[in-house]
N, C-alpha and C positions, 0 to 999 in steps of 0.2 A: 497511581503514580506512573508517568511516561517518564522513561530513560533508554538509556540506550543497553543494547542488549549485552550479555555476558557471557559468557562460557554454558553453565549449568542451563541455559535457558534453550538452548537449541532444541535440545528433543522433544519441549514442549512447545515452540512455534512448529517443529515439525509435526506434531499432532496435531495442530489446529489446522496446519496448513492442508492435510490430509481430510481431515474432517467436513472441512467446510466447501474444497473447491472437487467437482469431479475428474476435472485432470489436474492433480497438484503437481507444482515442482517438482525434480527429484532432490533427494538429498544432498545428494552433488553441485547442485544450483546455491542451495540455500547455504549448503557450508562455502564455497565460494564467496558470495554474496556478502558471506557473516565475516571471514578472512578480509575481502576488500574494500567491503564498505562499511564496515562497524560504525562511522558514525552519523549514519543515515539510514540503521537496522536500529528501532526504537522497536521497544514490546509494553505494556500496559501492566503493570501488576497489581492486583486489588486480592492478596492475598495470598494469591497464585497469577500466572502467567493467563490474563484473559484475550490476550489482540496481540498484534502487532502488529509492525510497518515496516516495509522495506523500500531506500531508496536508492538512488544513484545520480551520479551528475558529472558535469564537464564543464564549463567556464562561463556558461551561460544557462543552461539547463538542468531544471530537474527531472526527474522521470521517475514515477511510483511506482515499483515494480511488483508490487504487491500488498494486500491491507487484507486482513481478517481477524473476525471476534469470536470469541469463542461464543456458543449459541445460546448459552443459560449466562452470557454478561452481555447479550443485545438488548436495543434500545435504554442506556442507560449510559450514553453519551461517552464511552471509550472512542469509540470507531472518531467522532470528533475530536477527543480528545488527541488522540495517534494523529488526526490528518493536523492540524494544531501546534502538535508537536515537530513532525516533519519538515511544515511549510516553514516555521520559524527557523527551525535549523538553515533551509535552502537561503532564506531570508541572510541569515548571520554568516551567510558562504558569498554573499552576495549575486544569488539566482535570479536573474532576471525574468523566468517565467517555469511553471512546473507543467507537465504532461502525462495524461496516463489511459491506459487504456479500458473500456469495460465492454463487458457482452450485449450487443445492441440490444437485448431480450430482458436485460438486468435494470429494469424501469424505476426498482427501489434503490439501488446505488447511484444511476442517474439522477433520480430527484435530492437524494445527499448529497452528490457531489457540486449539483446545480445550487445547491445554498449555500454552500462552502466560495461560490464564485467561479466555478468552471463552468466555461462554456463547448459547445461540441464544433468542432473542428472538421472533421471526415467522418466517413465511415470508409474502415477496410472490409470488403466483401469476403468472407471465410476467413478470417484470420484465425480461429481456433483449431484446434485439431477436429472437432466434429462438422465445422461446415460454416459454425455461426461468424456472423460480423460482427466485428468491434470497432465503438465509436473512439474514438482520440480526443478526448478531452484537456483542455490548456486555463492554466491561471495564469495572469498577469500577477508576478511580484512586486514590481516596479515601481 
């Protein structure tokens, strides 16, 4: 089930979000994030808290500011499920196009996102903290 996220649920996207990424958010980020944009912070529950999504926008734009699964509920169609639930949300806000970014290195998120209907935009040369580039990926909503 994708909804939008709750109180109780924070500590466990904060676990996932530690889990999964090497430089995760700080907590700080994510309680912000949950405070401002609660209805564009969707999380996946199959039991327990397996993914989440977090978005943001502004009159035109969406921007995915973050998406992960937890690793024992990969390839079992969350992660679609979440970008699904998102895009529709930007949809019903009336977003004219979504944006997000991935590690130009991240060839298996690329190829999900690329069937999802994004295509790559740039590359920013170092955008991470350790050096790597990240592509910018953009959907048409429209």
């Amino acid at each position: 089930m994708i909804r939008q996220i709750a109180p109780p649920d924070i500590l466990e996207v904060l676990k996932i979000e530690y889990s999964c990424f090497k430089y995760p958010y700080p907590p700080s980020l994510i309680n912000f994030l949950y405070a401002n944009f609660r209805e564009t912070f969707l999380v996946a529950e199959v039991g327990e808290i397996a993914g989440y999504v977090i978005g943001i926008s502004d009159d035109k734009e969406g921007h995915i500011i973050s998406i992960a699964v937890k690793e024992n509920h990969r390839n079992l169609g969350i992660g679609k499920a979440l970008m699904d639930g998102i895009i529709e949300n930007f949809k019903n806000k009336e977003i004219s196009y979504v944006k997000l970014e991935v590690r130009e290195s991240n060839t298996r998120a690329i190829t999900f996102y690329k069937r999802l209907g994004f295509t790559k935009k740039e590359l920013i040369p170092t955008y991470y903290e350790d050096g790597e580039g990240a592509y910018i990926l953009v959907k048409n909503l429209g």
